[in-house]
C-alpha positions in Angstrom: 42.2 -15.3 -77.7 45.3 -14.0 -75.3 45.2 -15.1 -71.8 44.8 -11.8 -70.9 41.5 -11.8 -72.7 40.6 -15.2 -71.5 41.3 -13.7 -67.9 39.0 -11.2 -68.8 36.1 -13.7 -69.6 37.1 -15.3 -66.3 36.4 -12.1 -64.1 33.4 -11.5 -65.9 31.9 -15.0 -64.8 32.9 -14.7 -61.5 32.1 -10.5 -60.7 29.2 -10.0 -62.9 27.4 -13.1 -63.9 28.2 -14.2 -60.2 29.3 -18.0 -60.9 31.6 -20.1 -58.6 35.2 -20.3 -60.3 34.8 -24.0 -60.8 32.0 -23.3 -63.0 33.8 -20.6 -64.6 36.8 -22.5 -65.7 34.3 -24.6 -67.3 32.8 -21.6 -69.6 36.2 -20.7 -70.2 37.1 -24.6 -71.1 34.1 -24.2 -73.3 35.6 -21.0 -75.1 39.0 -22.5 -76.4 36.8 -25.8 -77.5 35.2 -23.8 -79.6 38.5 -21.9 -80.9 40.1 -25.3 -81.6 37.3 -26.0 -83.8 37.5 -22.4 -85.6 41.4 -23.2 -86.2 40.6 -26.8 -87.5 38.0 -25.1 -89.8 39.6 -22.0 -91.0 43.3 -22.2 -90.3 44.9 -21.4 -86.9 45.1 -17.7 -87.9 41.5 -17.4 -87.7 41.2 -19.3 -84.2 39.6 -15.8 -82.6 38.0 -14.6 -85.6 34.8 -14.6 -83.6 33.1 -11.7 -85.9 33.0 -13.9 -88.5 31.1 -16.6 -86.8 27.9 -16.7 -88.1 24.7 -18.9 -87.2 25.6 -22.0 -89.3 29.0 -22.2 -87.6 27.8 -22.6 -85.0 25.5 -25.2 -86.3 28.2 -27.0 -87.5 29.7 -26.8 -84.0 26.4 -28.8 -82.2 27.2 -31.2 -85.2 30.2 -31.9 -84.4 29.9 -32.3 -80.9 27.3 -34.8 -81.9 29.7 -36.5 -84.1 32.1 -36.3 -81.9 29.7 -38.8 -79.2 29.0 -35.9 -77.0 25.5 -36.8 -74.2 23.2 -34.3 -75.5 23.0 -33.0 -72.0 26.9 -32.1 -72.6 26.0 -30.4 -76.2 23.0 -28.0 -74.3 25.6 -27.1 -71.8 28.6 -26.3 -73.8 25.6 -24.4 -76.3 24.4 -22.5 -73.5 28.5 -21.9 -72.3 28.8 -21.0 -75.9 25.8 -18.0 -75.7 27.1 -16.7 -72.8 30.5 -16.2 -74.0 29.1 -13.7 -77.2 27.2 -12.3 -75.0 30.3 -11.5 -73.2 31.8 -10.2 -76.4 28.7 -8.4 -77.7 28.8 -6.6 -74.4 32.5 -5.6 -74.9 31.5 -4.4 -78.6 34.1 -7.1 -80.1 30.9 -9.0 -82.1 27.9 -7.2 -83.4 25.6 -9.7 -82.5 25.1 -13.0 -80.7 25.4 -15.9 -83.7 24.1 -18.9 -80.9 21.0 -17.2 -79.6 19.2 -18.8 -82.3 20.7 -22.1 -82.1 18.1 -24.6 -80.8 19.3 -26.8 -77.8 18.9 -31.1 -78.2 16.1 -32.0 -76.6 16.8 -34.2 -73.1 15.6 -37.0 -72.1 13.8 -36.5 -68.7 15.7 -38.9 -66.2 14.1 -38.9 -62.9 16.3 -38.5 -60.0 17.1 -41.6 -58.1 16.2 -42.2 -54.3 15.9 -44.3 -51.3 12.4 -45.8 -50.5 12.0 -45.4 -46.6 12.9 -48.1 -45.4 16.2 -48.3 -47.3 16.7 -45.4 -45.7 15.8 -46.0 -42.2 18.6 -49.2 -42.7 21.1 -46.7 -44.0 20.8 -44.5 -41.1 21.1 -47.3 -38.5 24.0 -48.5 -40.0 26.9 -46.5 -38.5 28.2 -48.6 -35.1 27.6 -45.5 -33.3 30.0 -47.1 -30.6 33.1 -45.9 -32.2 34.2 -42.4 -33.0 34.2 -41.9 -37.1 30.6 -44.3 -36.3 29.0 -41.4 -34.2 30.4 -38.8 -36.9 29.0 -40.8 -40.1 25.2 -41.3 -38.2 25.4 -37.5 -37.7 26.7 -37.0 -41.3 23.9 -39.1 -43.0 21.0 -37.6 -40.5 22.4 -34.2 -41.6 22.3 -35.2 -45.2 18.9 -36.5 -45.1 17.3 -34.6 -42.5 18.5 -30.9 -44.4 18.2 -31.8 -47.8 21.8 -29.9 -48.0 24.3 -30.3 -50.6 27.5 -32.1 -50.6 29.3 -28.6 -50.9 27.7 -27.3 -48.0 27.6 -30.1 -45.4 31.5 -29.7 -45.8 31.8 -26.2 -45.2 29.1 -26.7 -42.6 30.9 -24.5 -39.4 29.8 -25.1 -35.7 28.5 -21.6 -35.4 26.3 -22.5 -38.1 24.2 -25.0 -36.0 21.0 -24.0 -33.5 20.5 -27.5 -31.8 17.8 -26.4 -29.9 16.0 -24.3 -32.6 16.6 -27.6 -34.6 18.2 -25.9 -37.5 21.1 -24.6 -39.4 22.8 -22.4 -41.6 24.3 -22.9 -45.0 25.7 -21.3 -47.6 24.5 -22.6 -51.2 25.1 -21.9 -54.8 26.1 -18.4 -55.6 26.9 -17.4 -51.7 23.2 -17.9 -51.2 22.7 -17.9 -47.4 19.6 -20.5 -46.0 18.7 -21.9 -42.7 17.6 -25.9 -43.3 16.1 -28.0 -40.7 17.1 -30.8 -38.8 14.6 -32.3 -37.4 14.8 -34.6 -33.7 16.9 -37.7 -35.1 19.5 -34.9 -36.4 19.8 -33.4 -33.5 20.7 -36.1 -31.4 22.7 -37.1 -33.5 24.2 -34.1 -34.3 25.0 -33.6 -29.8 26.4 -37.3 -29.8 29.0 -36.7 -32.5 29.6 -33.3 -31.0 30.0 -34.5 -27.1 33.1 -36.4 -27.5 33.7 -37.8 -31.1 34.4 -34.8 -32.7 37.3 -33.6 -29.9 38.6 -37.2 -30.7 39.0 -36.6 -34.0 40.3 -32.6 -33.2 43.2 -34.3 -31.5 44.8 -35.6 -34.9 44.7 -32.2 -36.1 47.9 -30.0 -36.4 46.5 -26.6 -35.1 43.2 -27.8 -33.4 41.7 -24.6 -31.9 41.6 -23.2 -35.4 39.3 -26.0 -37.0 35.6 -24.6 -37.0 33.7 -27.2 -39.2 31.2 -29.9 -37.9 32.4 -32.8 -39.8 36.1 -33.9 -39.6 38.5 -36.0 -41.4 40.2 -38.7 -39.5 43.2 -36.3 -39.3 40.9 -33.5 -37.8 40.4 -31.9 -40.6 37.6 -30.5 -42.2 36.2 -33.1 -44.1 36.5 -33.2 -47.9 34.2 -33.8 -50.3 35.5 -36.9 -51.5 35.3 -38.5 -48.2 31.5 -37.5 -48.2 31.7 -39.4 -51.3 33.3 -42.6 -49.9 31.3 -42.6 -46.6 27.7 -42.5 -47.8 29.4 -45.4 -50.7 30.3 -47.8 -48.1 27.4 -47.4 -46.1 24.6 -48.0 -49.3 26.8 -50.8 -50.6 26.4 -52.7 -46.9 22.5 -52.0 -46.7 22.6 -53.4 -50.4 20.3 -50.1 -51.7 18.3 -50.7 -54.8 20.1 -48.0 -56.5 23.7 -46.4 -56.6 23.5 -44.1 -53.9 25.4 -40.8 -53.7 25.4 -37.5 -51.5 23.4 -35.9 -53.9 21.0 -38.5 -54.2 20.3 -38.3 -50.5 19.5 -34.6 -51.2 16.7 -36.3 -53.9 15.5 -38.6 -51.3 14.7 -35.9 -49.2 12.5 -33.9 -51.2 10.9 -37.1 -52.9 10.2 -38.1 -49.3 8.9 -34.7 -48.1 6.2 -34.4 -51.2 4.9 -37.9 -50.7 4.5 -36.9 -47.2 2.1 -34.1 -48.5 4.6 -31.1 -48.5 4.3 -28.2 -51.4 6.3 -27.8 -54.0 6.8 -24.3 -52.7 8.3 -25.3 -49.2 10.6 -27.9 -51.2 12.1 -25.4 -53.2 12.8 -23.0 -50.3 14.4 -25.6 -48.4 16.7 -27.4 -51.3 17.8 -23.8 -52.2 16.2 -23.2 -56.1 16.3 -20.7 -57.3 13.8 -21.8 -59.6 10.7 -23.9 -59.3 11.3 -26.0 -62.1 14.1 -27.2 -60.5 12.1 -28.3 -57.8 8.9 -30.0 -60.2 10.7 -33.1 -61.3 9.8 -34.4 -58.0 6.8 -34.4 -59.0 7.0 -37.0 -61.6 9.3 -39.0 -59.3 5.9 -39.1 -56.8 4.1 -39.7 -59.5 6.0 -43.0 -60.2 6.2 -44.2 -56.6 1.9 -43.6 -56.8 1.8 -45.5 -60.1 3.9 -48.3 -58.5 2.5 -48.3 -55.1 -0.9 -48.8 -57.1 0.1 -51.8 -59.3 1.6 -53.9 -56.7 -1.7 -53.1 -54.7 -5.0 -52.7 -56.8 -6.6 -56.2 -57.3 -7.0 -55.5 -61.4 -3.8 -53.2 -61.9 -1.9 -56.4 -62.9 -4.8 -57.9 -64.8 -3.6 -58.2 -68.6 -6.5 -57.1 -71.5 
């Protein structure tokens, strides 16, 4: 494949099947993986000779992955990469037909998402010393986390415009441009208006061209935060509170909707307010409730430990 043709597939991702870039040099990652293993099977010359791949090559290619100590969660995603990139080719009439459509996927294990219990989280939240500036900015970060549900992505893009205080809301932008409005909730918001009354100008004065920084959450420097500072901030705060899992941004965003279905919320509401697209995204929660039930019920029924 030229890199002209590979910038091809590229714009395609991006314009038609509307994926972020990032994800998009990952298909396209996927594409020359695949080539490399055409050239060490038939000979470099052959390394584009996608016509001739047939449904067994491609076989051969989940076999190898395998072989080659790939998680099966990898193997389904570079299969499915792999699908959409004949598609791709059947579409520009360079392949007849799609050889992968056929191809069955490894089955996944079903790993439930991990979370915060309450409480854990009620120590997390207290644990910013809300008496110093980056303290009033990481209590408002991990109530926004927590209270919106929001990704990591979009808490850093996260713009002051974006926030209705006194509506107790916000607006993000998700996956695929996808515009939602989240809510914060009481605890947010004051949060939120203490980080916002002072800290944040504190911070603004490190910045190089302050007047032209519009996000919420800043950087030491005054910049808009990055996402590996996200990262690092909600790290050192689960590591002092000594959480009874490994806690990330993400995982916040799984406490929240765990959380909001115990509480007695529908799967329906969940999935409008994490931003699925599609409601089995949203179902695994289920199961997690489901285990927090089953354990609340052994610790407290009087014959649920009681051995046959």
């Amino acid at each position: 494949m030229s890199s002209a043709y590979l910038d091809a597939y590229l714009e395609h991702l991006v314009q038609v099947r509307d994926v972020s870039p990032r994800t998009a040099e990952a298909y396209a990652g996927d594409a020359v993986q695949f080539m490399n293993f055409l050239a060490q099977t038939w000979g470099e010359a052959r390394a584009a000779d996608f016509g001739a791949v047939t449904y067994p090559i491609i076989r051969r290619y989940v076999a190898a992955l395998h072989q080659a100590r790939y998680e099966r969660r990898s193997v389904a995603r570079k299969l499915s990469s792999l699908r959409t990139f004949f598609d791709f080719l059947v579409a520009r009439g360079l392949v007849k037909h799609n050889p992968a459509a056929l191809v069955r996927a490894p089955k996944l294990e079903k790993n439930l998402p991990e979370f915060l219990y309450n409480e854990e989280m009620e120590l997390l939240l207290a644990e910013p010393d809300v008496s110093t500036t980056l303290g009033l900015r990481d209590r408002a970060l991990l109530e926004f986390l927590y209270a919106s549900g929001c990704r990591r992505a979009e808490v850093v893009g996260l713009d002051l415009a974006d926030l209705d205080l006194p509506g107790l809301t916000a607006r993000v932008i998700g996956k695929r441009n996808k515009e939602r409005v989240v809510c914060l909730g009481e605890p947010c918001r004051e949060a939120l208006a203490a980080y916002l009354g002072g800290a944040r100008e504190e911070l603004l004065g490190n910045a190089e061209n302050p007047f032209a920084e519009t996000a919420v959450f800043l950087s030491r420097l005054g910049r808009r935060i990055s996402p590996g500072q996200v990262n690092k901030i909600v790290e050192k705060y689960v590591l002092r509170v000594g959480a009874s899992h490994r806690i990330t941004p993400h995982k916040l965003r799984h406490t929240f909707a765990t959380h909001l279905l115990d509480a007695g919320a529908d799967l329906r509401t969940i999935q409008e307010l994490l931003g699925h697209v599609s409601l089995t995204s949203t179902e695994i929660y289920t199961h997690v409730s489901a285990a927090g039930l089953k354990r609340v019920y052994n610790a407290a029924h009087p014959l649920a430990a009681k051995k046959g």
